[in-house]
N, C-alpha and C positions, 0 to 999 in steps of 0.2 A: 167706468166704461171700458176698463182694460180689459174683459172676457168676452165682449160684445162679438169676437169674430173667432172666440176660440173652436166651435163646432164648423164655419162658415167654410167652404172649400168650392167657391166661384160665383159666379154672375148669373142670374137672372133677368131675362129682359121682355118685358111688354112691347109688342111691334109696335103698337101707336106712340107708346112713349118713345121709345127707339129711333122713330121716324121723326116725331115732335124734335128732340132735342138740334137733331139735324136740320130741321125745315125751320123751326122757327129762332134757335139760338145758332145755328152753323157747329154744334158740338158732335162731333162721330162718336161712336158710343165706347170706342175703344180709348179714346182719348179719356172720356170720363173715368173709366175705369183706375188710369193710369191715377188718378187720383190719389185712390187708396193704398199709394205705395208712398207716396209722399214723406219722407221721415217729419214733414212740421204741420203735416194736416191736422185742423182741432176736429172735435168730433163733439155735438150738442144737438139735445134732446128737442125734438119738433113739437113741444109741449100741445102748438096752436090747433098743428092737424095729426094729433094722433086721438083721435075719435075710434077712429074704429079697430086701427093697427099701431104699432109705438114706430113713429118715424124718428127721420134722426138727419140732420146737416152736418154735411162736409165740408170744408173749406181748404183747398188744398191748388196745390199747381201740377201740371200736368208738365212730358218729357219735356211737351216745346213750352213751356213757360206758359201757359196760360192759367190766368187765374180761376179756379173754376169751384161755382157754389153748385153741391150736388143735395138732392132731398132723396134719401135712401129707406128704406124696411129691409129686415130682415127675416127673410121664410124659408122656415126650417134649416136647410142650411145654403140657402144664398141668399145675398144679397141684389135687391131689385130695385133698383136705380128709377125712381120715379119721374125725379127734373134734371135736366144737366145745363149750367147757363156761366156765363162771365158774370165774377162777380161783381156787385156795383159798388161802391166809391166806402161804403159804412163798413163793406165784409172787407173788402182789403186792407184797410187800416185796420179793422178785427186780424186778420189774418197773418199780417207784418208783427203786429204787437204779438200775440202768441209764438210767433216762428221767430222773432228776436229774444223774448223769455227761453225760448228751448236753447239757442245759443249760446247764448250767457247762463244756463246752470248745467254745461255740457262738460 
């Protein structure tokens, strides 16, 4: 997955998702973003709902430390942020254990 964002040069956003993320998880959309700069964010393939498009989960922290699980697609060349939510208690021990493996083979 290392080439996954080599064409990508920004964000695309669905109002309703845009709105969702805010209304129902309190995530602002720019936060999510922030995400994807993450130096420990894992990145893995949304095998369950890529039916129609190849989706893909992020797991990463935001400027202000929030832990945040994102469901993303990539079209053409952006990136369209489906879900943005806190992650729950399985992805942050997901997320600690990879971000302590990058550390230790740094």
């Amino acid at each position: 997955m290392d080439d996954l964002f080599k064409n990508v040069d920004g964000f695309e956003w669905d109002k309703w998702n845009k709105e969702k993320s805010w209304l129902k998880h309190n995530i602002i959309y720019k936060e999510s973003e922030e995400v994807f700069d993450d130096d420990y964010s894992s990145i893995f393939e949304d095998v369950k709902h890529s039916q129609v498009e190849k989706r893909y989960q992020i797991l990463g922290a935001s400027k202000v430390n929030n832990k945040l699980s994102i469901t993303f697609t990539i079209r053409k060349t952006k990136i369209r942020i489906i879900s943005a939510r806190l992650m729950n208690k399985k992805e942050r021990i997901k997320y600690e254990n990879e971000k302590q493996k990058n550390i230790t083979n740094s």
